[in-house]
C-alpha positions in Angstrom: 72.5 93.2 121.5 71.5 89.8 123.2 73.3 86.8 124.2 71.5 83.9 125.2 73.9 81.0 126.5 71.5 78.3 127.8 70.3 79.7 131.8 72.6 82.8 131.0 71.3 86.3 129.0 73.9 89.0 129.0 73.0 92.2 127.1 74.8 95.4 125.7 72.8 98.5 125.4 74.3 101.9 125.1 72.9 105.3 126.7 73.6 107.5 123.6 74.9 107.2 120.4 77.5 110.5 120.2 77.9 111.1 116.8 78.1 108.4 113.3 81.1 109.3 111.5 82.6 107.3 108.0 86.3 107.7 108.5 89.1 105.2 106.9 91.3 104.2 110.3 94.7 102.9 111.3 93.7 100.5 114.1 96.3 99.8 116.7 96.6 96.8 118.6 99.4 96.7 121.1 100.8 96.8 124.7 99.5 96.7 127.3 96.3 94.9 126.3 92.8 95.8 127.9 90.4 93.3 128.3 87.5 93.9 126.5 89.0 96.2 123.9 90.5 94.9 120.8 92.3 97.9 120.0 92.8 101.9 119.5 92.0 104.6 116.8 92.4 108.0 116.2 88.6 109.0 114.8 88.5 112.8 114.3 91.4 113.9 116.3 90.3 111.9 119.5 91.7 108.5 120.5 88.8 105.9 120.6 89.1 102.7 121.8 87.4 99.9 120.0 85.2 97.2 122.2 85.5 93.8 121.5 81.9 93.3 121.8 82.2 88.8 121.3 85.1 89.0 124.5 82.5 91.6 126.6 79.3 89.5 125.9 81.3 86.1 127.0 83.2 87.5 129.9 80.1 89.9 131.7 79.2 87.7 134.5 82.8 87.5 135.1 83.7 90.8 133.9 81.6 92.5 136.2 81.3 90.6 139.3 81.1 92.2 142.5 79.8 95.2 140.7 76.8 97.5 141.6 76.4 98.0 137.6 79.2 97.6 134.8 81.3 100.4 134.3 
């Protein structure tokens, strides 16, 4: 996924896609909040948290400075 915002390109890539799973969930959005995740799930058995990819795309440069390499 690219974002281009005039002399700014952030990107999202992921190493490895785990596992694909179709699962009706219960999304829970509360205290305290986390930014860059827009809430929490249990997907089989495991707590997950959900990204809020728009927030991490706008907020990198930010995000991340000072960094080596995002988290």
């Amino acid at each position: 996924m690219l974002r281009d915002a005039g002399l700014t390109r952030t990107g999202l890539a992921v190493d490895r896609i785990v596992d694909i799973v179709e699962e009706v969930v219960a999304i829970e959005v509360g205290a305290p909040p986390v930014a860059g995740v827009c809430g929490r799930a249990v997907i089989e058995r495991e707590i997950t948290e959900l990204l809020d990819v728009p927030w991490l795309l706008r907020n990198a440069p930010t995000a991340w400075a000072g960094q080596e390499s995002p988290p």
